[in-house]
C-alpha positions in Angstrom: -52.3 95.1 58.5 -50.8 93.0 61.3 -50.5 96.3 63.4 -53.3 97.6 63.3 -54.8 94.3 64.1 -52.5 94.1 66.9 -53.5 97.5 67.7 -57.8 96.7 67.8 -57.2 93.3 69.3 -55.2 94.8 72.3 -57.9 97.9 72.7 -60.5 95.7 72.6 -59.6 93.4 75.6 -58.4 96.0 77.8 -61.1 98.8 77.8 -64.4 96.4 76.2 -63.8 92.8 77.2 -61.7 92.8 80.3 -63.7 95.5 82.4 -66.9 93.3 81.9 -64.9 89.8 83.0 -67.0 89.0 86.3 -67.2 86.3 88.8 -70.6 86.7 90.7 -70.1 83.6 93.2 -69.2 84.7 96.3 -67.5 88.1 96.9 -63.3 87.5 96.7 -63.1 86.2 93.9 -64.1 89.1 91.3 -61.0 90.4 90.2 -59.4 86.7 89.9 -60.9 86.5 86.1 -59.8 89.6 85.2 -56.2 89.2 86.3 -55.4 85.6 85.1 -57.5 86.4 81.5 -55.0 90.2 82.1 -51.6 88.1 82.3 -52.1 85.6 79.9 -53.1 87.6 77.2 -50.5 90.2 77.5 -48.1 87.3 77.9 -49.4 85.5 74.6 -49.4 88.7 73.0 -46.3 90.0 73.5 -44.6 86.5 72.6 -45.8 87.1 69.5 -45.3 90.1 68.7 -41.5 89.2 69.7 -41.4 86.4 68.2 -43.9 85.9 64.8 -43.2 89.7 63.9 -39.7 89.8 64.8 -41.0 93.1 66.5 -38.3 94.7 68.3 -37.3 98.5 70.1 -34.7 99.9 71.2 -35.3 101.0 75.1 -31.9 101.9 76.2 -32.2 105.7 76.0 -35.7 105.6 77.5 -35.8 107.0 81.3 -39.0 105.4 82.0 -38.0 101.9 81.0 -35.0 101.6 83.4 -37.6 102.8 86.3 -40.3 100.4 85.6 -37.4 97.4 85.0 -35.8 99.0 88.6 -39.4 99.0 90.2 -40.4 95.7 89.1 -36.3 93.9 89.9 -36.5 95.6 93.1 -40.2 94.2 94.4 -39.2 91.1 94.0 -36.0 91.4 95.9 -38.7 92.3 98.7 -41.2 90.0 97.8 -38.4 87.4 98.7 -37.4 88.6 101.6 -40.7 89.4 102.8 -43.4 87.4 105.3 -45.1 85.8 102.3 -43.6 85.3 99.2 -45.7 82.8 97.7 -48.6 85.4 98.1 -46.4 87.9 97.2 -45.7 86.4 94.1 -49.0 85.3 93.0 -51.0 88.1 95.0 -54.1 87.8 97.7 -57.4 87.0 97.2 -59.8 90.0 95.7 -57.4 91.2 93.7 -54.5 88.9 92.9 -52.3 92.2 92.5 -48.6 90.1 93.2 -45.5 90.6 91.5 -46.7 89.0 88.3 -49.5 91.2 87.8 -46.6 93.8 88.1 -44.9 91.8 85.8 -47.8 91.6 83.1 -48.3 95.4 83.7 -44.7 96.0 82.8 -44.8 94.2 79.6 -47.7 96.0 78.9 -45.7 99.0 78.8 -43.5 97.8 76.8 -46.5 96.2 74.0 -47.7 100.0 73.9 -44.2 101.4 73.3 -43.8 99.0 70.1 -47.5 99.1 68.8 -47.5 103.2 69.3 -51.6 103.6 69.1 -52.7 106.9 68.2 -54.8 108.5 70.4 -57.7 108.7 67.7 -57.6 104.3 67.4 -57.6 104.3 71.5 -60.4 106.9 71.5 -62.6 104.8 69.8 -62.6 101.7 71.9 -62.6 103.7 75.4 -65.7 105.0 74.3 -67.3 101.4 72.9 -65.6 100.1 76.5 -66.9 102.9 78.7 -70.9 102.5 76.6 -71.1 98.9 78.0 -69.8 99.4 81.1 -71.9 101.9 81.6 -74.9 100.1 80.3 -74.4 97.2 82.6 -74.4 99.3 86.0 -77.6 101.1 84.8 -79.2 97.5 84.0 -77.7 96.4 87.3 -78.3 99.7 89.7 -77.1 100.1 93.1 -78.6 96.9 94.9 -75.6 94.9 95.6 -73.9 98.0 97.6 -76.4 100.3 99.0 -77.6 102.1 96.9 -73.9 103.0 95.3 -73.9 101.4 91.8 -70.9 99.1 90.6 -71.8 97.1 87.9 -69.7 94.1 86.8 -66.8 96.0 88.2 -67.0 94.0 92.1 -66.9 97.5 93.9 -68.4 101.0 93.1 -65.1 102.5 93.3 -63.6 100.3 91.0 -66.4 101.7 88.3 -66.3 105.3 89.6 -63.1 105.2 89.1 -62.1 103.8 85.9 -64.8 106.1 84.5 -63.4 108.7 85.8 -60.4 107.9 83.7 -61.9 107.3 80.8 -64.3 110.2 81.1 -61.7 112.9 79.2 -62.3 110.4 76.4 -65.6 111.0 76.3 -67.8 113.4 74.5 -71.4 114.9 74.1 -74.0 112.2 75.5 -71.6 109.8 76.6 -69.6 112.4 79.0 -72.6 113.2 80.9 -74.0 109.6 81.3 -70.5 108.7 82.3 -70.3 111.3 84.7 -73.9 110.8 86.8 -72.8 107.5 86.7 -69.8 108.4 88.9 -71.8 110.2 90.6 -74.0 107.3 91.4 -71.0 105.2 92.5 -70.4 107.3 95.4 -66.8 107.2 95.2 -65.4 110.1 96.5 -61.8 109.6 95.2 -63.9 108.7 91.4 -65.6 112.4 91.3 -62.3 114.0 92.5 -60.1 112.0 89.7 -62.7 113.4 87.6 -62.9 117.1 88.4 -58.9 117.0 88.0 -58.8 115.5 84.7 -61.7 118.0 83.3 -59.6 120.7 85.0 -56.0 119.9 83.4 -57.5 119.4 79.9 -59.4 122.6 80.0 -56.4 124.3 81.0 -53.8 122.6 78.6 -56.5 123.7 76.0 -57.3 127.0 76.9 -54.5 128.2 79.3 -57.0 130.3 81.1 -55.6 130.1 85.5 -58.9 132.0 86.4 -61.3 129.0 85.3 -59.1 126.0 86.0 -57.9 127.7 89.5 -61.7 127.4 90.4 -62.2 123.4 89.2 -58.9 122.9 91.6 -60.5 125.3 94.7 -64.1 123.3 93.9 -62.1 119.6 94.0 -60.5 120.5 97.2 -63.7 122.1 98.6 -65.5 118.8 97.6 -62.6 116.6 99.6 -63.6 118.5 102.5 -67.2 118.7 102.5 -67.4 114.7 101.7 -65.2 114.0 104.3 -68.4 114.0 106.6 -70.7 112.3 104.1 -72.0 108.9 105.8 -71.0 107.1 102.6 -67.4 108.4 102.7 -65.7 107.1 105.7 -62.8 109.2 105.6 -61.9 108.8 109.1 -60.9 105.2 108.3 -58.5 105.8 105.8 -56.6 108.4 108.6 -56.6 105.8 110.7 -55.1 102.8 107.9 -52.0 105.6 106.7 -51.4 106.1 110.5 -51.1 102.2 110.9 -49.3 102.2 107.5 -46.7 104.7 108.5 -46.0 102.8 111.8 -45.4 99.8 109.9 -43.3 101.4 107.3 -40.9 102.7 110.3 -40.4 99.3 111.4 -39.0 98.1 107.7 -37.6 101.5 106.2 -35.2 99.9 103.6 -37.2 96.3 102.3 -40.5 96.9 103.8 -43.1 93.9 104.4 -43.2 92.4 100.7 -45.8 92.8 98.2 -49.7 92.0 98.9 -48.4 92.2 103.0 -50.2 95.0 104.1 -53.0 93.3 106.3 -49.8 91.4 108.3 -48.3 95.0 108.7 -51.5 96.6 109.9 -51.9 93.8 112.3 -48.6 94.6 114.0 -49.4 97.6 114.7 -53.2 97.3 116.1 -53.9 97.7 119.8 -56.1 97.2 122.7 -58.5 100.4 121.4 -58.7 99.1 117.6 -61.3 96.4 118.5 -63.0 98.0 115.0 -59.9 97.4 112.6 -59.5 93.6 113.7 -62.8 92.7 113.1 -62.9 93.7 109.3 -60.6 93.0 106.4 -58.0 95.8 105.6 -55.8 94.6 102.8 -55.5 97.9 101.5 -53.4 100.9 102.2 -56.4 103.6 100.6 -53.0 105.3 99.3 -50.6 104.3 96.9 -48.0 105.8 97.7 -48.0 104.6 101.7 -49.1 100.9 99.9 -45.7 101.0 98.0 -43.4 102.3 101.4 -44.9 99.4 103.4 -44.5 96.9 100.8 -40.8 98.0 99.2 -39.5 100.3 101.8 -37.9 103.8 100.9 -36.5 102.8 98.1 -39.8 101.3 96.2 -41.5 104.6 97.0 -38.7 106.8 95.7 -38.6 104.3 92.1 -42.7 105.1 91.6 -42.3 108.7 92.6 -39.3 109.2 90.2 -41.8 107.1 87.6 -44.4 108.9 87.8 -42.9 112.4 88.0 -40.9 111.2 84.6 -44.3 110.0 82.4 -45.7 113.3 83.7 -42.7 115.0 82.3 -42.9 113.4 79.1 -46.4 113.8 78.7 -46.2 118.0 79.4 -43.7 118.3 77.0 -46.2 116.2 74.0 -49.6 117.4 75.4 -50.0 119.2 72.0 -51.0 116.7 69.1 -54.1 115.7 70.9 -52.2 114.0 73.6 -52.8 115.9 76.3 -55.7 113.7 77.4 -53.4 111.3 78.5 -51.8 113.7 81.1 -54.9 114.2 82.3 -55.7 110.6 82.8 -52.5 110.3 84.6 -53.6 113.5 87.1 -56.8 111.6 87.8 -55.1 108.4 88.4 -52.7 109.9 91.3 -55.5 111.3 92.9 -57.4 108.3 93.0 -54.6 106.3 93.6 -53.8 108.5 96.8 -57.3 108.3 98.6 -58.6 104.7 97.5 -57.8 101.4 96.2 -57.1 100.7 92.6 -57.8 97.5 90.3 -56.4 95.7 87.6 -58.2 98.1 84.8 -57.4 101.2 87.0 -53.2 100.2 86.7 -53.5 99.7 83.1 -54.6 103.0 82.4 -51.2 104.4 83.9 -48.9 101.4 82.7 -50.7 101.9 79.4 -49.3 105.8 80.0 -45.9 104.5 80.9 -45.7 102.7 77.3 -46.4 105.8 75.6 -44.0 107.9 77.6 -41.4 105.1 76.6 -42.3 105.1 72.7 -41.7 109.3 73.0 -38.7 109.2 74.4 -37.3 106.0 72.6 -38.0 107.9 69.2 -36.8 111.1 70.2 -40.3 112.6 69.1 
């Protein structure tokens, strides 16, 4: 009984309550609800769990543990040692994505390995979660950005893409209202996530190269095509992984510190990018060049070697109904490599993480 409460109450706040947490005054401060009511909660809850239920696991065999405690030791050695570590720590305005965020999104992992949610409880509530998301944005519409709809999310690709995610979790009805509605965001890097998750569980499922060959040729057709779309902008994001590379050359082995990435563009702006210092670029529209100028070599080689392990774990169990959750994790790198992600967006692939952890804890 207490599991499964723990295991409702936890679903509940992640994909139903905690995507429709919203701030409407001004424009910064949207994502500061979600992360404080994120990291308390997860805090609270694992304390109890720990410490009422005298819950405990044993992680020492478990790959992705070590990574995610390397990964989260080694950011804030370079947090510290970067130009801001107060903001580094708590994490700049918008999105309040500092070390403890990281923090909260590591014990996270850990919650999930413990609790061990079938995939048939977390179903349920990603499709209760994605229903009223997905009812606020068509109340709400596109007039706050455009035309390009958002709902309570604060950005269109923030809803675009944690659809997208979901969307493998999603059937009949709901699938194709969740997948206009991605369409309707306008996200680019949301209706790519979403081919490639449609495309890896139709192949786990069927095996057939011919038909998922042609989803992965009509995604990378799509990149190019968008690429000129007014609404897309692609030539920007060249322009910040340029920047971002540049930066990342000056501080190979610690990089800048989390949350740093507007002081590292600005270092490497000149005369001819009048455009980039007139707007706010906090934002590396890539995850993986985000993580190099934040934690250097050595932070980007720790995510890579994480992700490439819960990917590993998750091929070898995506029988038993779990192979929706690999592809949620191939819809989340290529998101995570064109745009910029959220709170709800990391706790699909920390929530991932857990369930790679639990596998390879029990040996199962």
């Amino acid at each position: 009984m207490k599991i499964k409460f723990f295991h409702n109450f936890i679903l509940i706040f992640l994909w139903v309550l905690l995507p429709l947490a919203h701030w409407s005054w001004g424009y910064d401060p949207n994502e500061l609800p979600k992360v404080l009511l994120f990291v308390c909660v997860i805090n609270v809850s694992l304390g109890m769990w720990l410490i009422i239920l005298y819950k405990r696991m044993f992680v020492k065999r478990s790959v992705v543990f070590w990574l995610i405690l390397a990964t989260l030791v080694w950011n804030a050695v370079t947090s510290v040692l970067g130009d801001r570590p107060i903001i580094s720590l708590a994490g700049l305005g918008y999105r309040y994505e500092g070390w403890l965020t990281l923090l909260a999104l590591s014990e996270l992992s850990y919650l999930v390995a413990v609790l061990k949610p079938k995939p048939k409880i977390v179903s349920k509530w990603v499709i209760v979660g994605s229903m009223a998301t997905m009812a606020v944005m068509l109340v709400n519409g596109g007039g706050d950005w455009g035309g390009r709809w958002a709902g309570w999310m604060g950005n269109p690709n923030f809803a675009g893409g944690w659809l997208a995610l979901n969307l493998v979790w999603l059937n009949g009805l709901w699938g194709l209202v969740a997948t206009i509605l991605i369409g309707f965001s306008q996200s680019r890097s949301a209706i790519l996530g979403a081919l490639t998750s449609v495309g890896i569980v139709y192949f786990l499922k069927t095996n057939k190269w011919v038909v998922s060959g042609a989803i992965a040729v009509a995604t990378i057709v799509f990149l190019i095509v968008s690429s000129g779309w007014r609404w897309s902008k692609f030539d920007n994001r060249l322009i910040f992984w340029q920047k971002a590379v540049g930066a990342a050359v000056e501080r190979p082995l610690i990089g800048w510190g989390r949350e740093n990435f507007e002081i590292a563009l600005t270092s490497q702006l000149n005369d001819n990018d009048l455009e980039l210092r007139e707007i706010r670029v906090d934002r590396a529209h890539n995850e993986w060049l985000e993580i190099l100028v934040a934690s250097g070599i050595p932070g980007v080689v720790l995510w890579s070697l994480l992700l490439g392990r819960v990917g590993w774990v998750l091929y070898k169990k995506k029988s038993e109904g779990y192979d929706r959750y690999l592809a949620v994790l191939g819809a989340f790198v290529v998101i995570s490599s064109l745009n910029v992600l959220n709170i709800n967006q990391y706790i699909w692939f920390y929530w991932i993480a857990g369930v790679a952890m639990a596998w390879e804890t029990e040996k199962v």
